[in-house]
C-alpha positions as semicolon CSV with decimal commas, in nm:
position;residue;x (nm);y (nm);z (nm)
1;X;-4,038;20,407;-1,171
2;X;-3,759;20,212;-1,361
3;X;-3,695;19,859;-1,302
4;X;-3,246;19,804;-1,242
5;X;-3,132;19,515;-1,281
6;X;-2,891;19,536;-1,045
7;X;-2,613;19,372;-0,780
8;X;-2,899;19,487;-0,542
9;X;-2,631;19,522;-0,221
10;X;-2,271;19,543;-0,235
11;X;-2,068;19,266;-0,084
12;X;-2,238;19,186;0,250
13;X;-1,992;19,002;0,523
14;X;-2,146;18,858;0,794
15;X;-1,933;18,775;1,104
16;X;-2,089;18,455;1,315
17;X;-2,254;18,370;1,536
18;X;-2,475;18,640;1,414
19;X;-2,825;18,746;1,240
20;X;-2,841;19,052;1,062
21;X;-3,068;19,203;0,819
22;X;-2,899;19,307;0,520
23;X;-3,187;19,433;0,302
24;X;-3,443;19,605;0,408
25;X;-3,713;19,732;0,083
26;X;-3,816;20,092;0,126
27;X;-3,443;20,180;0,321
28;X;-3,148;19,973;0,185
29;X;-2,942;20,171;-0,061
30;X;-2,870;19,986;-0,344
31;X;-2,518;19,900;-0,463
32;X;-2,374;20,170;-0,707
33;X;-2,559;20,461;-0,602
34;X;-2,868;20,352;-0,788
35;X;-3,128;20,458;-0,541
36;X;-3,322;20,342;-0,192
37;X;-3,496;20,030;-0,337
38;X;-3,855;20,035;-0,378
39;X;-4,032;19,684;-0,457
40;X;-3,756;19,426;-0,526
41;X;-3,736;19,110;-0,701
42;X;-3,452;18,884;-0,589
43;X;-3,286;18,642;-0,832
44;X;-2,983;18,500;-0,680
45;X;-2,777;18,498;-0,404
46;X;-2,393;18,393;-0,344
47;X;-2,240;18,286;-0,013
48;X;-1,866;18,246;0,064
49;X;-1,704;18,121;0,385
50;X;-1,376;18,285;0,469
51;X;-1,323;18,160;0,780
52;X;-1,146;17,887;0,940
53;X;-1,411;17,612;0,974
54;X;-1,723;17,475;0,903
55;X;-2,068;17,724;0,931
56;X;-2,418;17,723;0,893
57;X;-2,571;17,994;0,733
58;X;-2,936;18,047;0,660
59;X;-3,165;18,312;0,493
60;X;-3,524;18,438;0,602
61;X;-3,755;18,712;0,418
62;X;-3,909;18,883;0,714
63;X;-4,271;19,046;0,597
64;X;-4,288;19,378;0,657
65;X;-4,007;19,413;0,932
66;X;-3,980;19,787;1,050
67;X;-3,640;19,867;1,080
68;X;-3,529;19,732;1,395
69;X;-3,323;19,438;1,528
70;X;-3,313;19,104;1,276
71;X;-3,493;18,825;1,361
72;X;-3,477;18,484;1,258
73;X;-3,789;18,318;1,278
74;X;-3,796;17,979;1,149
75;X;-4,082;17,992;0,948
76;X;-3,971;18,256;0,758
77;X;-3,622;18,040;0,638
78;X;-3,571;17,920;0,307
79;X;-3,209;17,824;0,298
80;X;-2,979;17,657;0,537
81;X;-2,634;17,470;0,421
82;X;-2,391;17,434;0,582
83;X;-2,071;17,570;0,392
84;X;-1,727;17,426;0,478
85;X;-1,356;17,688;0,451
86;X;-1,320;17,848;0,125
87;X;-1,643;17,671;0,008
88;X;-1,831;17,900;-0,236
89;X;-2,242;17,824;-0,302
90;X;-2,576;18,010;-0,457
91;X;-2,908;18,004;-0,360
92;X;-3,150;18,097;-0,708
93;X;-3,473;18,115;-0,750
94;X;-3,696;17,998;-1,054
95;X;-3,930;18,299;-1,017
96;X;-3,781;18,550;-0,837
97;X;-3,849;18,642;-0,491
98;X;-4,050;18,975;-0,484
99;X;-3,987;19,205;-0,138
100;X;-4,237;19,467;-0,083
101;X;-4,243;19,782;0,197
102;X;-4,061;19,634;0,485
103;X;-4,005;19,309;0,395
104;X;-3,600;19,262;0,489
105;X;-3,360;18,975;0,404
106;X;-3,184;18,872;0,675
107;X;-2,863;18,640;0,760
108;X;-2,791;18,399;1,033
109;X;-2,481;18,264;1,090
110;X;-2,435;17,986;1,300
111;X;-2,258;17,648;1,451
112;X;-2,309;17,320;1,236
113;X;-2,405;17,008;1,344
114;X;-2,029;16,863;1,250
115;X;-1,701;17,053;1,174
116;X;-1,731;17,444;1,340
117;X;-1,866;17,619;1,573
118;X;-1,974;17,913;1,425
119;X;-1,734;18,147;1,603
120;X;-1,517;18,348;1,391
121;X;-1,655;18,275;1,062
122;X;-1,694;18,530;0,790
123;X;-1,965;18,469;0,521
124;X;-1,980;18,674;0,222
125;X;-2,283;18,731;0,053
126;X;-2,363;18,890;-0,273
127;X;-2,761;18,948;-0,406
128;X;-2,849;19,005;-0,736
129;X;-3,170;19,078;-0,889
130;X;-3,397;19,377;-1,020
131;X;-3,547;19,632;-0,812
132;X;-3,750;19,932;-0,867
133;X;-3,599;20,312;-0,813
């Protein structure tokens, strides 16, 4: 196997209030044709509100996850911000987060404590990173 270094999804727009798993290791295609992604290492990823208001949006790797509905289990969360109109921000990683079989990144999108409530907002999301093919 080859290791891409790759925009590992192609733009990924999340509609709140909403979870959904956008990458799931072992059946995601990856952006540009390059092939179902195998183990995955995730370097960065970029979040854009387009909506309206204010909305909280957080991230959670989900160990091996058969495909099914997303979850959002607290303990699995390692981002939350909450990202005001037109505000743009990225999440990286100083080692990069390494997804195995299963394992899926998903997206909530949700109400903030001040400014929003959630409904109507459009995140986009771009991740980057390496993954084998």
């Amino acid at each position: 196997m080859a290791l891409k270094k790759t925009q590992l999804l192609d733009i990924q727009s999340v509609t709140g209030i909403a979870t959904v798993g956008i990458f799931t290791v072992g059946v995601t295609q990856t952006a540009g044709g390059v092939g179902v992604a195998s183990t995955s290492y995730i370097k960065n990823i970029i979040m854009h509100n387009t909506g309206l208001a204010t909305a909280r949006v957080s991230l959670y790797v989900n160990p091996n996850l058969t495909p099914g509905p997303s979850i959002a289990v607290t303990a699995n969360r390692f981002l939350r911000v909450d990202l005001a109109s037109n505000e743009t921000t990225f999440f990286e990683s100083t080692y990069p987060i390494v997804l195995t079989n299963n394992d899926t990144l998903s997206v909530e999108v949700s109400a903030p404590s001040e400014g929003g409530t959630g409904i109507g907002s459009a995140v986009n999301i771009i991740v980057n990173g390496d993954t084998d093919v």
